[in-house]
C-alpha positions as CSV (number, residue, x, y, z in Angstrom):
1,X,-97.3,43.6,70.5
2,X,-95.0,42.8,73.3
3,X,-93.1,39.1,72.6
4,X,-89.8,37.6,71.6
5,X,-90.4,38.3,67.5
6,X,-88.5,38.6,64.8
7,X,-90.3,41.3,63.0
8,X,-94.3,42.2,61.4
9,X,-94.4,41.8,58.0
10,X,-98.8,42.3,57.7
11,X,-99.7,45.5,55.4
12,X,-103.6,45.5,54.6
13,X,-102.7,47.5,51.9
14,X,-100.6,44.7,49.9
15,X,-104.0,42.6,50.2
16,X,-102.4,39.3,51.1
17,X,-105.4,36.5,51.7
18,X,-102.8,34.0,52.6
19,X,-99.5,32.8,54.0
20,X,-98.9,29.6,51.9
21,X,-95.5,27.5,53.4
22,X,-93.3,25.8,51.0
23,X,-91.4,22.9,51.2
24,X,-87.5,22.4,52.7
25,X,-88.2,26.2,54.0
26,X,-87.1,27.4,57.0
27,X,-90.0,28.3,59.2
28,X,-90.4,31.7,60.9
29,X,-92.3,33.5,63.8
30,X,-93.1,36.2,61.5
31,X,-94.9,34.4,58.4
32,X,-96.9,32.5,61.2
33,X,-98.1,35.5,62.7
34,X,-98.8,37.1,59.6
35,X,-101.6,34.7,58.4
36,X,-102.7,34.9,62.0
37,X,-103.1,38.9,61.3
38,X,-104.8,38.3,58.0
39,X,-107.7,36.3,59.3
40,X,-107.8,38.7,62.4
41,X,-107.9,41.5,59.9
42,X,-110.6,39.6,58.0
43,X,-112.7,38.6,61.1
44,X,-112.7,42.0,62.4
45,X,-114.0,43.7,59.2
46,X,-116.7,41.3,58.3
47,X,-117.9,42.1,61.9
48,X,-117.8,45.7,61.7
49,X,-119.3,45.3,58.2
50,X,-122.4,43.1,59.4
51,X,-122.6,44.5,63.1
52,X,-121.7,47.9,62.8
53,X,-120.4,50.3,65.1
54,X,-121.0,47.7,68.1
55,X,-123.8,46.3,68.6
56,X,-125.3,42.8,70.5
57,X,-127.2,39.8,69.5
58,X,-131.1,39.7,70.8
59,X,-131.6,37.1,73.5
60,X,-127.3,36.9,74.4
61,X,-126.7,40.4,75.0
62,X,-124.1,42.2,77.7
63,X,-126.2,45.0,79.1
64,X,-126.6,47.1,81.9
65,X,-129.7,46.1,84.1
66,X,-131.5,45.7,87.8
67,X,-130.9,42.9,89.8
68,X,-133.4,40.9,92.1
69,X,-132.2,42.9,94.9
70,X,-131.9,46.2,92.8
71,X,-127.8,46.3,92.4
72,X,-126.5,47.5,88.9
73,X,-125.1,44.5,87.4
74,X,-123.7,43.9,84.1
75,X,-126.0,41.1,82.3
76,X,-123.9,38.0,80.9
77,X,-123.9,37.7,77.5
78,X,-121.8,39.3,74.8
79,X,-121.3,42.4,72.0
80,X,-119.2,43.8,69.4
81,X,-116.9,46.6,69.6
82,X,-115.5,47.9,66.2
83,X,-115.6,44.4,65.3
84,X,-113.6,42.8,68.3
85,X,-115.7,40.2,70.1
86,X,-116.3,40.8,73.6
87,X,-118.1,38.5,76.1
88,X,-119.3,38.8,79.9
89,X,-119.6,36.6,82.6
90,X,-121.6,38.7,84.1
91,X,-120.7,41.0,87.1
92,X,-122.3,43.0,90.0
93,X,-121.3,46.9,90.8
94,X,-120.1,47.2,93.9
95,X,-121.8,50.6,95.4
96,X,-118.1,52.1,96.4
97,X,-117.2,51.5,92.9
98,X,-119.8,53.5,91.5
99,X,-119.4,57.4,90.3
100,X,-121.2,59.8,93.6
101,X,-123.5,62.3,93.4
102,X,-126.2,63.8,91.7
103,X,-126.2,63.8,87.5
104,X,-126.2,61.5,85.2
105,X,-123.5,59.4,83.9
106,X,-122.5,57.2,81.0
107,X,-121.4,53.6,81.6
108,X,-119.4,52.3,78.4
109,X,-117.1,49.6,77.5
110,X,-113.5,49.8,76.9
111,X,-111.8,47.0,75.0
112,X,-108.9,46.0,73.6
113,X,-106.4,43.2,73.4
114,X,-102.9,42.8,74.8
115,X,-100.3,39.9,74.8
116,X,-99.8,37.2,77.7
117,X,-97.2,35.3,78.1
118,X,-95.7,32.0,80.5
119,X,-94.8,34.4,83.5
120,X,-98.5,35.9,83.5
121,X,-100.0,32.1,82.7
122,X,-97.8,28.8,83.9
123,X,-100.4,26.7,82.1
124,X,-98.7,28.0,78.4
125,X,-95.7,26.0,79.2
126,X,-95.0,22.5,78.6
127,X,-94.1,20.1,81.4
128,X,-92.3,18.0,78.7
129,X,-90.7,20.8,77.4
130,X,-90.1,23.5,79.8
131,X,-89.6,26.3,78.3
132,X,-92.1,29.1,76.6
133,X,-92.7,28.2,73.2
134,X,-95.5,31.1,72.1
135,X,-97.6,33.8,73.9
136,X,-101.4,34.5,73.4
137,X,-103.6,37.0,72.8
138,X,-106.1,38.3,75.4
139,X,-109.5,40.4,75.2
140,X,-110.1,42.8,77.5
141,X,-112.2,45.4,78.6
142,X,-113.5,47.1,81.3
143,X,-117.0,49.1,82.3
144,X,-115.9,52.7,82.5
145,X,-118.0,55.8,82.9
146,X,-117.7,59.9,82.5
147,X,-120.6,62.4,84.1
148,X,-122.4,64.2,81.2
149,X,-122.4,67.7,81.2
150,X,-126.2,69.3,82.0
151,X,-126.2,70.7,78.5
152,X,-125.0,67.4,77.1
153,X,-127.8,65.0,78.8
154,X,-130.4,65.8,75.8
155,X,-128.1,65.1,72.9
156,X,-127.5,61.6,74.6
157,X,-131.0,60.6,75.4
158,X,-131.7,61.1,71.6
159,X,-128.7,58.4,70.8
160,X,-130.8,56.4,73.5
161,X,-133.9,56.5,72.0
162,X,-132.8,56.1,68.5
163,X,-131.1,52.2,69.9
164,X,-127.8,52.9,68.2
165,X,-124.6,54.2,69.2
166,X,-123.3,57.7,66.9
167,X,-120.9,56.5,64.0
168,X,-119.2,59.8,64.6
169,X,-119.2,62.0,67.9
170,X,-121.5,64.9,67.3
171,X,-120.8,68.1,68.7
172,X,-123.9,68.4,70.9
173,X,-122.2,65.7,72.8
174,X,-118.8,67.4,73.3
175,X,-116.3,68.5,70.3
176,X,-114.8,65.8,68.4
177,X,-113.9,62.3,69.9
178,X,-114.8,62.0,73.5
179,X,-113.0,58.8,74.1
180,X,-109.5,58.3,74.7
181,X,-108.2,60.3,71.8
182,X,-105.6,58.4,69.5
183,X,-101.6,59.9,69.3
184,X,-100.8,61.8,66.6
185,X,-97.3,62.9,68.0
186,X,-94.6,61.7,65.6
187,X,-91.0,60.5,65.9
188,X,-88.3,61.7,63.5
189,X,-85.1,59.7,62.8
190,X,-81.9,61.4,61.5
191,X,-81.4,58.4,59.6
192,X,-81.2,54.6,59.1
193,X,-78.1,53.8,59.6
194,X,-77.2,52.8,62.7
195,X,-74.5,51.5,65.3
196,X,-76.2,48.5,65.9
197,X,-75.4,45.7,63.7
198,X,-77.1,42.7,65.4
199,X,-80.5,42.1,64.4
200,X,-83.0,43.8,67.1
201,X,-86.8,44.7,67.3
202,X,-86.3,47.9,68.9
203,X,-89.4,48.9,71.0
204,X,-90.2,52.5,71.8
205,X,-93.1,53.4,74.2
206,X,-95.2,56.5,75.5
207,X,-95.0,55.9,79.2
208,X,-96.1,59.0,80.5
209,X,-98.6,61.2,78.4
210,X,-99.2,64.9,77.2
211,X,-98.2,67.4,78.4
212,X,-95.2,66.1,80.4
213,X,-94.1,62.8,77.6
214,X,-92.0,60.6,78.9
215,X,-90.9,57.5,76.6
216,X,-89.4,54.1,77.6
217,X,-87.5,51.9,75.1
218,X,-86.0,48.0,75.1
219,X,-83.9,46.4,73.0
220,X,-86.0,43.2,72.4
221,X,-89.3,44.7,71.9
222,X,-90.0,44.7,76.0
223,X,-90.9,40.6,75.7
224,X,-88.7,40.4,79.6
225,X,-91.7,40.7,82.2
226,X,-93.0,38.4,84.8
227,X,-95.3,38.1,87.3
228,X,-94.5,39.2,90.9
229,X,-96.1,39.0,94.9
230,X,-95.6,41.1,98.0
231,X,-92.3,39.6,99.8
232,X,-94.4,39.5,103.1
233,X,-97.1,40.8,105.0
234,X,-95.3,45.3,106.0
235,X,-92.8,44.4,103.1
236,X,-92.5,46.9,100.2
237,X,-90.6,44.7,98.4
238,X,-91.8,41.9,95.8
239,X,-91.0,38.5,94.8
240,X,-91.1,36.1,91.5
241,X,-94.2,34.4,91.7
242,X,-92.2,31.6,89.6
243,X,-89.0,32.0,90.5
244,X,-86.3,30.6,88.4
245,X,-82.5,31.2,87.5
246,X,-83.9,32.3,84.2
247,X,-86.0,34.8,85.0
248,X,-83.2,36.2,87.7
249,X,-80.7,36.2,84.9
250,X,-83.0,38.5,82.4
251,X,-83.8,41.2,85.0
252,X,-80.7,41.1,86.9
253,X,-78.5,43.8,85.1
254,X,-81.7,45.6,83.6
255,X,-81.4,49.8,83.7
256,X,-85.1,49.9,84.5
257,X,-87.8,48.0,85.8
258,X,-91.4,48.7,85.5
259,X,-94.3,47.4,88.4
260,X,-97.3,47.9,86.6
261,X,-101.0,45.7,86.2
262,X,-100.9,44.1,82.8
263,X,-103.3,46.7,81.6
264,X,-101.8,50.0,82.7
265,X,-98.2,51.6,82.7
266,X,-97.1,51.8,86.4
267,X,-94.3,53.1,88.0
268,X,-90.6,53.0,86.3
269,X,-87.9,52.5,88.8
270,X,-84.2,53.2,87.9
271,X,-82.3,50.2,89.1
272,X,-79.0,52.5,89.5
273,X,-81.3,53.2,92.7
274,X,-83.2,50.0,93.2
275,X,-82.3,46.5,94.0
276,X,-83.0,43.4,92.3
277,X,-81.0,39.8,93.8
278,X,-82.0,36.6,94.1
279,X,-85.8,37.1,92.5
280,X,-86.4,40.0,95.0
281,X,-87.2,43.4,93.5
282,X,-86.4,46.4,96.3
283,X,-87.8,49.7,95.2
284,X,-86.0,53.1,96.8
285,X,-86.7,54.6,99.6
286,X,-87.6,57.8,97.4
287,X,-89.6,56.2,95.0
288,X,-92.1,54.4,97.8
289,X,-92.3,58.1,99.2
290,X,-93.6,60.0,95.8
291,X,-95.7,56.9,94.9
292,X,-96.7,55.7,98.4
293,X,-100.6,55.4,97.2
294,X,-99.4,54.1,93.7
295,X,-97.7,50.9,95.4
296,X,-100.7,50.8,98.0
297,X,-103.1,50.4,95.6
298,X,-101.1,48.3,93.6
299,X,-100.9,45.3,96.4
300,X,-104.8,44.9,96.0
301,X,-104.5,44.2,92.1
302,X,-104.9,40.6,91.1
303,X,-102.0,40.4,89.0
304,X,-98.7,42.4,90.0
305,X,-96.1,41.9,86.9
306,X,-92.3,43.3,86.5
307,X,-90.9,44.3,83.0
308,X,-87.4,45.3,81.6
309,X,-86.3,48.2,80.2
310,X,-83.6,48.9,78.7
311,X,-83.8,53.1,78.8
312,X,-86.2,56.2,79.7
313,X,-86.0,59.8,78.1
314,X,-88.1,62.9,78.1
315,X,-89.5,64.5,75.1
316,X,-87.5,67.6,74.1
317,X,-84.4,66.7,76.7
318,X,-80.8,67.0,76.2
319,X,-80.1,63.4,77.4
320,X,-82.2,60.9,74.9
321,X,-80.9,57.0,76.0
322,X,-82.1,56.2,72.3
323,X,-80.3,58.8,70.2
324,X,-76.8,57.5,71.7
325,X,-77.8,53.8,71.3
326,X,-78.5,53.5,67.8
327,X,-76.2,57.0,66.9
328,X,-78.5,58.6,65.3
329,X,-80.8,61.6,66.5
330,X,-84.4,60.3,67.6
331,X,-86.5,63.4,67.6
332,X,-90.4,63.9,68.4
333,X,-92.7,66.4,67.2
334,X,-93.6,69.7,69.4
335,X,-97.2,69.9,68.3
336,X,-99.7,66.5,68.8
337,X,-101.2,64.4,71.5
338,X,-99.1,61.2,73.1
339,X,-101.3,58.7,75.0
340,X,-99.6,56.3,77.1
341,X,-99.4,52.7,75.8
342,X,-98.7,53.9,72.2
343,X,-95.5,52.5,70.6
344,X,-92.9,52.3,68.1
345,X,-91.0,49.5,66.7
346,X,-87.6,50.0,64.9
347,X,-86.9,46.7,63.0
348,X,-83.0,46.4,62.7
349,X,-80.8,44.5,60.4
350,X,-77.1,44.7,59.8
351,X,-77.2,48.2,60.7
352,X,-80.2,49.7,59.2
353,X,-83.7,50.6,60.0
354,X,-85.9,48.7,57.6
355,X,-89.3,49.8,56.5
356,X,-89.1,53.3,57.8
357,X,-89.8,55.5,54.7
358,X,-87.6,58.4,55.7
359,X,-90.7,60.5,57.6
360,X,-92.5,61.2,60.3
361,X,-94.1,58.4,61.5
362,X,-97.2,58.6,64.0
363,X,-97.2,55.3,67.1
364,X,-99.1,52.4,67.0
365,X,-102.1,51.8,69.0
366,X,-104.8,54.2,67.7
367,X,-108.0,55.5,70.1
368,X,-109.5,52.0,72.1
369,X,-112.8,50.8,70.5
370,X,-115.9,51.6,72.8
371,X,-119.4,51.1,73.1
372,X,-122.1,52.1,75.4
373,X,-124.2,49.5,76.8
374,X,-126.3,52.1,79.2
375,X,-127.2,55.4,81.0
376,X,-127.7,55.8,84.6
377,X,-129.4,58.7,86.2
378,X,-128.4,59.1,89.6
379,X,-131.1,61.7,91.5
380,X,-128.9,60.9,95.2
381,X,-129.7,57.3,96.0
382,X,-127.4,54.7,94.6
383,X,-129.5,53.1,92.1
384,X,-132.2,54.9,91.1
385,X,-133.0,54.4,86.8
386,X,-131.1,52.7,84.6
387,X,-131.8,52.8,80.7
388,X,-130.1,49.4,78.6
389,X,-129.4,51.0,75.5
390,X,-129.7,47.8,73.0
391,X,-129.5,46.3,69.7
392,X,-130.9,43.4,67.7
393,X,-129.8,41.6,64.1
């Protein structure tokens, strides 16, 4: 999670039911936030437990269907995705955003949850107050598809007909897990003691993926981001929506910014390079050439936000940002997949790495939770069959 915290303290394994505050006690983000991640925890199981898989309720569910006037649409209504709750307002599929060609194709639904804070959502602050106090947390998802493979298309019309999505991917449907697939790269530390003595939340992210890994790290768990507009109509450069000293002050001697959506990792540009004054951010002349269709797309996204980084490193390079930081070597194994959005956090106090355990430790994160709501066979027109694949309690 990206916010201003002190630290996580929530193991499952310790099976804690409860946070119970005492009296004349200092109160802290992190026991908060804890019992918050114990009825999360215990929300999300009885879910999967009763639910399944994923599944949807009869009469409310979010499918795949026809409209009056023959457009894929996804239904409103709602399902459940290894136990996350996921609802739908209900949405038409525009034809240019729809996979081309002849085959068939399988529509299913990523989600997941990520952190939003008072520069993504003015409404979280206080008028009285002023200031951000806390930041929520946000389901999303998105309706994704992949083509199936002619000697694939069999296999998944039996998963079809038999109204239940595979607990396990089977190999007639492609070897092992054909979703994202979930890191099990691992970083290395030469040690806990380190030359920081202040306490930090160290935050260590996969920006790019395999094969070429590229990692980005902050000193305060990457909680600096706001949200940002084009300067002008021709301009490449972009603005603070809600522009403020404060928010100038925390990018304005920041190594590297990143321009991203709040979903995806975008582009990371090295402020050595860039320009950042008075709430304007100026990207290089270099970096607009090799990601000229990166930043074209990107003006057509709803939201637009900025974060700060405090360091970027490749995996297996000379130069590791991190190592001379803390003093200590950061090292990552050779062998294992790194998706981008996975993470590390390094919890510092008075020097030392606490709650490490001395190993190799794989990121947070894990494969996303999916679900497949529907099939569409596409014989050249744009429309032409599509199967709801649905569930009932």
């Amino acid at each position: 999670m990206k916010g201003d915290f002190s630290r996580f303290g929530f193991d499952k394994k310790k099976r804690y039911s409860a946070v119970l505050m005492q009296q004349g006690r200092l109160q802290l983000d992190a026991d908060w936030n804890e019992q918050v991640q114990i009825s999360e925890h215990r929300t999300t199981a009885l879910f999967r437990d009763l639910v399944g898989r994923s599944g949807t309720p009869a009469g409310n569910a979010m499918t795949l269907a026809l409209n009056t006037e023959g457009a894929l649409c996804l239904t409103e209504g709602v399902c459940y995705i290894d136990g996350l709750f996921v609802e739908s307002e209900g949405m038409e599929l525009k034809k240019e955003a729809l996979p081309g060609g002849d085959g068939e194709f399988l529509f299913y639904v990523d989600a997941w949850t990520r952190e939003v804070s008072a520069s993504e959502d003015t409404e979280l602050v206080d008028p009285a107050i002023g200031v951000e106090t806390t930041v929520r947390l946000k389901t999303e998802w998105k309706l994704r598809w992949k083509e199936i493979a002619a000697g694939q298309a069999q296999a998944w019309k039996q998963v079809f007909s038999a109204g239940r999505w595979p607990e396990k991917s089977s190999t007639a449907i492609g070897e092992g897990n054909w979703w994202w697939p979930k890191s099990t790269g691992e970083m290395v530390l030469g040690g806990v003691e380190v030359k920081a003595k202040d306490n930090r939340l160290y935050r260590v992210e996969i920006h790019d993926g395999s094969p070429a890994v590229r990692f980005k790290w902050s000193r305060d768990n990457a909680f600096v981001c706001a949200e940002v507009e084009s300067a002008g109509e021709g301009s490449a450069a972009y603005a603070l929506k809600n522009n403020s000293v404060h928010l100038q002050e925390a990018f304005l001697d920041a190594p590297w910014i990143e321009i991203c959506t709040p979903e995806e990792a975008g582009v990371l540009l090295d402020m050595s390079k860039a320009q950042f004054e008075n709430g304007i951010l100026v990207p290089c002349g270099d970096c607009l050439k090799a990601f000229g269709a990166y930043f074209d797309t990107l003006k057509q996204q709803e939201k637009i936000i900025i974060r700060r980084w405090d360091g970027v490193f490749l995996k297996g390079a000379k130069e590791n940002s991190l190592a001379d930081e803390l003093g200590i070597e950061v090292e990552f194994s050779e062998s294992g997949f790194y998706r981008s959005g996975d993470y590390w956090q390094l919890l510092i106090r008075g020097g030392e790495v606490l709650n490490w355990g001395g190993k190799p430790t794989p990121p947070r994160g894990g494969g996303a939770p999916f679900c497949g709501p529907g099939q569409r066979e596409n014989k050249g027109g744009p429309h032409r069959k599509t199967r709801v694949m649905a569930f009932a309690f």
